[in-house]
C-alpha positions in Angstrom: 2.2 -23.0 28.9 0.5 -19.8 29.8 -1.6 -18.0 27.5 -3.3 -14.4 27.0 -7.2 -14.6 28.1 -8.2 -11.4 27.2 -9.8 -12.3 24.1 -13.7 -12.3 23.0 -15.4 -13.8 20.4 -15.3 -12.7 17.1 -17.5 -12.9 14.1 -16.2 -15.2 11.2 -18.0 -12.7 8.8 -16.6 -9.8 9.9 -13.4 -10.9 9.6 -14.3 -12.1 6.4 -15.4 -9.2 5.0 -12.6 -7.2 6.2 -10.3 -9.3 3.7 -12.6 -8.9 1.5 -12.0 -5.1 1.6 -9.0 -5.2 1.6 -7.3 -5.0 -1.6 -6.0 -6.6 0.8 20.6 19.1 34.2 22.4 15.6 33.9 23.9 15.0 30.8 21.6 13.2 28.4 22.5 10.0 27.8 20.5 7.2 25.2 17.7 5.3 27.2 20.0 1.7 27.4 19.4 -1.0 25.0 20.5 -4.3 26.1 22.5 -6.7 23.6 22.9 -9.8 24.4 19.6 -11.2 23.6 17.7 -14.6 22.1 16.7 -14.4 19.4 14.1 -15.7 16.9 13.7 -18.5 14.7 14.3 -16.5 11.3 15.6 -13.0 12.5 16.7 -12.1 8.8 15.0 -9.2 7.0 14.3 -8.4 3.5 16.4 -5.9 2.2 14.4 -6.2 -1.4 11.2 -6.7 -2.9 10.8 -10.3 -2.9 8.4 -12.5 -4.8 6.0 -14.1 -2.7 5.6 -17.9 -2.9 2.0 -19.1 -3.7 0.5 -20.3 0.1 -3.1 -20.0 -1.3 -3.4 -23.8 -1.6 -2.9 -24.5 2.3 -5.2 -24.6 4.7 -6.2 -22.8 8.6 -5.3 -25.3 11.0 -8.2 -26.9 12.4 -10.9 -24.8 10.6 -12.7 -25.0 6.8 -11.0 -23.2 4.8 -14.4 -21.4 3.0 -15.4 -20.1 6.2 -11.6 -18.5 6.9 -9.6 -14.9 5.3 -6.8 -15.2 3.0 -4.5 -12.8 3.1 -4.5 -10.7 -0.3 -1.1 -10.1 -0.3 0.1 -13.9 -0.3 -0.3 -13.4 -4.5 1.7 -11.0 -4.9 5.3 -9.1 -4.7 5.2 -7.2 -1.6 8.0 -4.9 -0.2 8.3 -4.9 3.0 11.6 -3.3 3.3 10.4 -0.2 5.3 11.2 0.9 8.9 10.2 2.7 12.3 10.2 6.6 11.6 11.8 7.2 14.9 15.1 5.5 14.3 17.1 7.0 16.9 16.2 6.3 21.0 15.0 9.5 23.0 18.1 11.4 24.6 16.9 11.2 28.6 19.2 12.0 31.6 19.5 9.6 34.4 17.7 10.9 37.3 18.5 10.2 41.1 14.9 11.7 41.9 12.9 9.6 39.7 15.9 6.6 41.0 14.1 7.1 44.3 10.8 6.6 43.3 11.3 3.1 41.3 13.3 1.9 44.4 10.0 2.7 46.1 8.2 0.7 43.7 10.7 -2.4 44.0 9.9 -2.1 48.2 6.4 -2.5 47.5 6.7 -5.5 46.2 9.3 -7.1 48.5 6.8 -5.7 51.5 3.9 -7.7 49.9 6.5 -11.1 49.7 6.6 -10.5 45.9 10.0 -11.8 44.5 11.7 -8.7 42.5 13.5 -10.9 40.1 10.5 -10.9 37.6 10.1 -7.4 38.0 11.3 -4.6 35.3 10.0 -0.7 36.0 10.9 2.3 33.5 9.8 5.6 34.6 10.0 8.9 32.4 9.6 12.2 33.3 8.5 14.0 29.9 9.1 17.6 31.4 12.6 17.2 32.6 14.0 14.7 30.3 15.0 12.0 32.6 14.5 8.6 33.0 15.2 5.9 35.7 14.4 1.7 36.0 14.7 -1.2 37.5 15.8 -4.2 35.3 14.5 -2.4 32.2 16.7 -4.0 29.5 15.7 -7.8 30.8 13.3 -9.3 28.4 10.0 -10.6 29.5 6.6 -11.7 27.8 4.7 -8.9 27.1 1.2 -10.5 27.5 -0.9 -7.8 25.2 1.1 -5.0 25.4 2.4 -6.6 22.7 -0.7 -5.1 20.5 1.0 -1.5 20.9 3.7 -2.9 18.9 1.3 -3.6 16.2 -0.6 -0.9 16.4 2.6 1.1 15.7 3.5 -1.0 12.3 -0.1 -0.8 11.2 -0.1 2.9 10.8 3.6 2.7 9.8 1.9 0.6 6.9 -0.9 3.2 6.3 1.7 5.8 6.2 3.7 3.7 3.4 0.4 3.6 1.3 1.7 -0.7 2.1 -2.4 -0.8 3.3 -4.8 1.8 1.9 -8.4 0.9 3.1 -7.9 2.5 6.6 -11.9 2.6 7.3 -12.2 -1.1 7.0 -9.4 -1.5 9.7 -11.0 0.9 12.2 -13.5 -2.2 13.9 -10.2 -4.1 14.4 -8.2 -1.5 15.8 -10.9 -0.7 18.2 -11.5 -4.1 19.4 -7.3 -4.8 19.1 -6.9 -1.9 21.3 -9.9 -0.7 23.2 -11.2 -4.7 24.2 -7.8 -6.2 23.6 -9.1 -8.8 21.7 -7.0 -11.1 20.5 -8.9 -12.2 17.4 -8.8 -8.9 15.7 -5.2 -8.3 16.8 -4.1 -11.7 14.3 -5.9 -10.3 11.5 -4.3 -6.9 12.4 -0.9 -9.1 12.8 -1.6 -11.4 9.5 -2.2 -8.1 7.6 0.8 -6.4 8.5 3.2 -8.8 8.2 1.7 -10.8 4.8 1.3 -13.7 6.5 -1.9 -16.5 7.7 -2.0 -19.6 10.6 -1.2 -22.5 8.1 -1.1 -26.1 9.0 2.0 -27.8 9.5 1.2 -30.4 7.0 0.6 -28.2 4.3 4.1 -26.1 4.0 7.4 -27.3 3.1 10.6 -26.3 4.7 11.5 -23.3 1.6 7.4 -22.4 2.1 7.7 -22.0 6.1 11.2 -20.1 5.5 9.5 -17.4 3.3 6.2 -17.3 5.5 9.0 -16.6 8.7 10.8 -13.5 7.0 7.6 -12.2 6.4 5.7 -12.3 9.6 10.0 -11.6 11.2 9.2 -8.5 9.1 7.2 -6.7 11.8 10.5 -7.3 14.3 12.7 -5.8 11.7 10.5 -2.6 11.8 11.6 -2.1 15.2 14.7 -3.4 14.8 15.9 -0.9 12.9 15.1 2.1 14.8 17.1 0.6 17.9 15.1 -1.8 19.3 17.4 -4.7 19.2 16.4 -8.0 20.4 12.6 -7.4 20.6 10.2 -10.4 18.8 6.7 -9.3 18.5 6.3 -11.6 15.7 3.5 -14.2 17.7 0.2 -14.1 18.3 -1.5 -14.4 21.5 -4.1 -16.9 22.3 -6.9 -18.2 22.3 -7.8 -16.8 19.0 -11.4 -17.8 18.3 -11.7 -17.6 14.7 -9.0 -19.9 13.7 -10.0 -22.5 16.2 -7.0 -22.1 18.0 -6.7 -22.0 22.0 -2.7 -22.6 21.9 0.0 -22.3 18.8 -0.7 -24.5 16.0 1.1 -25.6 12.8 3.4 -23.1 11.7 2.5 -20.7 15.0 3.6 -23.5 16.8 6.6 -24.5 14.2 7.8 -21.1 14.5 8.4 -21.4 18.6 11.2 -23.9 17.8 12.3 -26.2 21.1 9.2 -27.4 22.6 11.2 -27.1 25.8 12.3 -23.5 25.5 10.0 -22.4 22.8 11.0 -18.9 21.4 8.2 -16.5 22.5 7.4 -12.3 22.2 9.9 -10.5 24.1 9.8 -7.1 25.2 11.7 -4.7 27.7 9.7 -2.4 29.9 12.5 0.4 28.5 11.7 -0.7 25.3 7.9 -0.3 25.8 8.1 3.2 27.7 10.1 4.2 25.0 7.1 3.6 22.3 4.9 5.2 24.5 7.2 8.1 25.2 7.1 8.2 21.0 3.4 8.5 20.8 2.4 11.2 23.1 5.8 12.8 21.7 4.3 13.0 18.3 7.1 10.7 17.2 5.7 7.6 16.5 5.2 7.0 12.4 4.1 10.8 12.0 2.7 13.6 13.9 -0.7 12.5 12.6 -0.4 8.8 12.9 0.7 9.3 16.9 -2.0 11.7 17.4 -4.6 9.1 16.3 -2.9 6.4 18.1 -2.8 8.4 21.5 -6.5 8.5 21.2 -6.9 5.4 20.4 -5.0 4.5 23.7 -6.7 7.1 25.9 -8.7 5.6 28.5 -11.9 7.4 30.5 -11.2 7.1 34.5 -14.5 7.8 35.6 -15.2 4.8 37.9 -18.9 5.4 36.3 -17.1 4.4 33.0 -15.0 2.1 34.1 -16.5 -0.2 36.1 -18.9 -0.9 33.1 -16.1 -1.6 30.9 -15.7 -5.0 28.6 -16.2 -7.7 30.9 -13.4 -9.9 29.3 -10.4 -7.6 29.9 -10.5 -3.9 31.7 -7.6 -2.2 31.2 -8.8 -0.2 34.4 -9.4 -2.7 36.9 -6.2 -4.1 38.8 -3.6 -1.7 36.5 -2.2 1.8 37.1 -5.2 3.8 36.6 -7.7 2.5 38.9 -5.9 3.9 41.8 -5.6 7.8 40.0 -7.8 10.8 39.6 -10.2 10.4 37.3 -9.4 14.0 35.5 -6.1 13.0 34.1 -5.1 12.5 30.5 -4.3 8.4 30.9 -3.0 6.6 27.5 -1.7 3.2 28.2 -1.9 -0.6 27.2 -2.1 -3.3 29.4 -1.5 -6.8 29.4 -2.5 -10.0 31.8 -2.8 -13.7 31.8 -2.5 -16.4 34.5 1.4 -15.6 34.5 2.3 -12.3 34.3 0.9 -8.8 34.4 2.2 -5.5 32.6 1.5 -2.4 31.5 2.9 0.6 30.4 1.0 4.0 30.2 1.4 8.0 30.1 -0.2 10.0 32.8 -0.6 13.7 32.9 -2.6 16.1 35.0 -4.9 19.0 33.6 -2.3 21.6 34.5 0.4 19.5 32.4 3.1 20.0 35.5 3.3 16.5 35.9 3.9 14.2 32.8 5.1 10.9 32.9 5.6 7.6 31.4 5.3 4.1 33.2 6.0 0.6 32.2 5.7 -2.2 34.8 6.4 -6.1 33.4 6.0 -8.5 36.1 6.2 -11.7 35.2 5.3 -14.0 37.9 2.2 -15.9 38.4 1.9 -14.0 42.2 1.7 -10.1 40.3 -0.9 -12.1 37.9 -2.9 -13.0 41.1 -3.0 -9.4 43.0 -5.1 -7.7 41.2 -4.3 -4.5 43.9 -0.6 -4.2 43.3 -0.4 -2.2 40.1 -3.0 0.1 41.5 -0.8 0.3 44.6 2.7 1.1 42.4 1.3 3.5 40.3 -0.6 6.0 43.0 3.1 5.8 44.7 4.6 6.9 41.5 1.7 9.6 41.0 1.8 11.2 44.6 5.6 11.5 44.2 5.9 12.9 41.4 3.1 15.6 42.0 5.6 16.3 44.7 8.5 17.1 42.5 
């Protein structure tokens, strides 16, 4: 079983006091969605209000419960029923041009002996409208570009009024989305979604139904604006705080078959489309994507980036490393010992050339080479400067 490394450690009271906080020219065509799809566990979603049952008696696995948050919505009704803003996929035209380029891509790999069949490529050209790929619809573990996804619902939740102390979130954003730090992102996740990492012991079969619609609810978000078959509804490990270095009690529970556990699945169409949402202005609100592009901007001064978070750099071995540092470069990465993806807008100062790119390889060999991202997405760049 492979896991996502990129966490750090995370302080107990901060975490703590967060909860404490808290009041708790070709004719455009849809980007593709693919429908025949696994899916989760639980993939119901609340159509109502629904009364919460009372979890507050169970415990973290493998921690003391004192030293743990509670979520403050577990008390409570709670309506979740509320959706994606952007509930209709961009119109893009299929492009023979930007074809050329993602067959490019796919002889990279084969030229370094990398097998293709883990590979999916989306390319968008924001000026023209057009879009092109290379297994886009397949579904693949998303690593932690997962934590766009939840990024996304957060601010749809801010926009709701669902989560109103946006100040107390901003640490966890930053170290979610800036450090990619997995301890952060499953308060961000718990939050969101209603939910907390129970033990197995302590919930019955009607208590772990309810606690699965809930944290399914952050699936359904998507869902609903077209982005069938996703599940982003796991958390990635280790996460420090709870003690837990792989799934555990109901995280675990939730995974079903031990031998073909359920796990988060995304398309690299589905994740250039999110992206494509956010720099669009699109995603949530003009406002919320404007804060969220920021959020996701990364400096490409090798000065900055070479001193980046030891843990994870989002720089180092993924598109940008290989591009100018004077570009505007938005993006979320993901990596752990099995796979390595990424998807991320690039646009020089002139704005002549704007694209999106999303690369999932999920293969222990693209986890290893730490030089073919960089390698793809200069090949992309230079060929679409030449457009």
């Amino acid at each position: 079983m492979l896991f996502n490394i990129t966490a750090t450690k995370f302080r107990l009271s901060a975490i703590t006091a967060l909860v404490t906080t808290l009041a708790l020219t070709n004719s455009a065509v849809a980007i593709p969605i693919s429908i025949s799809v696994p899916q989760p566990a639980s993939s119901s979603c609340l159509e109502n209000t629904q009364p919460e049952l009372d979890l507050t008696t169970a415990e973290y696995t493998d921690s003391p419960k004192e030293t743990l948050p509670t979520s403050p919505f577990l008390q409570r009704q709670r309506n979740l029923q509320f959706f994606y803003s952007a509930n209709q996929p961009p119109l893009l035209a299929e492009s023979s041009q930007l074809q050329s380029i993602v067959n490019q891509i796919v002889q990279t790999a084969t030229a370094k002996h990398l097998k293709t069949q883990p590979l999916s490529i989306t390319l968008i050209d924001l000026n023209k409208g057009q879009v092109a790929g290379y297994q886009q619809n397949q579904f693949r573990y998303p690593a932690s570009v997962v934590k766009l996804f939840w990024l996304v619902a957060l601010y749809g939740e801010f926009e709701q009024g669902i989560l109103t102390n946006k100040a107390a979130f901003q640490p966890y954003i930053r170290d979610m989305i800036g450090n990619s730090d997995n301890d952060a992102a499953s308060v961000i996740l718990d939050q969101i979604t209603a939910t907390q990492s129970w033990s197995k012991s302590q919930l019955t079969d009607v208590e772990f139904q309810s606690w699965l619609t809930r944290r399914n609810q952050v699936n359904c978000f998507f869902k609903k604006a077209g982005y069938q078959g996703i599940n982003i509804d796991q958390k990635t490990y280790p996460v420090d705080y709870l003690h837990l270095s792989s799934p555990k009690g109901t995280e675990l529970r939730m995974r079903g078959n031990s031998q073909a556990p359920i796990r988060n699945q995304i398309t690299s169409q589905q994740a250039a489309r999110l992206m494509y949402e956010v720099v669009n202005n699109q995603a949530v609100s003009p406002s919320a994507s404007q804060k969220m592009s920021t959020l996701l901007t990364r400096d490409l001064n090798p000065q900055v980036w070479r001193n980046i978070y030891p843990d994870f750099n989002p720089i180092e071995g993924f598109f940008g490393e290989s591009l100018p540092s004077n570009i505007k470069f938005v993006s979320k990465a993901g990596w752990t010992s099995g796979s390595r993806n990424e998807v991320a807008f690039v646009q020089t100062p002139d704005g002549k050339t704007r694209y999106v790119l999303a690369i999932f390889a999920d293969s222990s060999a693209y986890a290893s080479d730490d030089k073919i991202f960089p390698e793809m997405s200069r090949l992309v760049f230079d060929q679409m400067n030449r457009q």
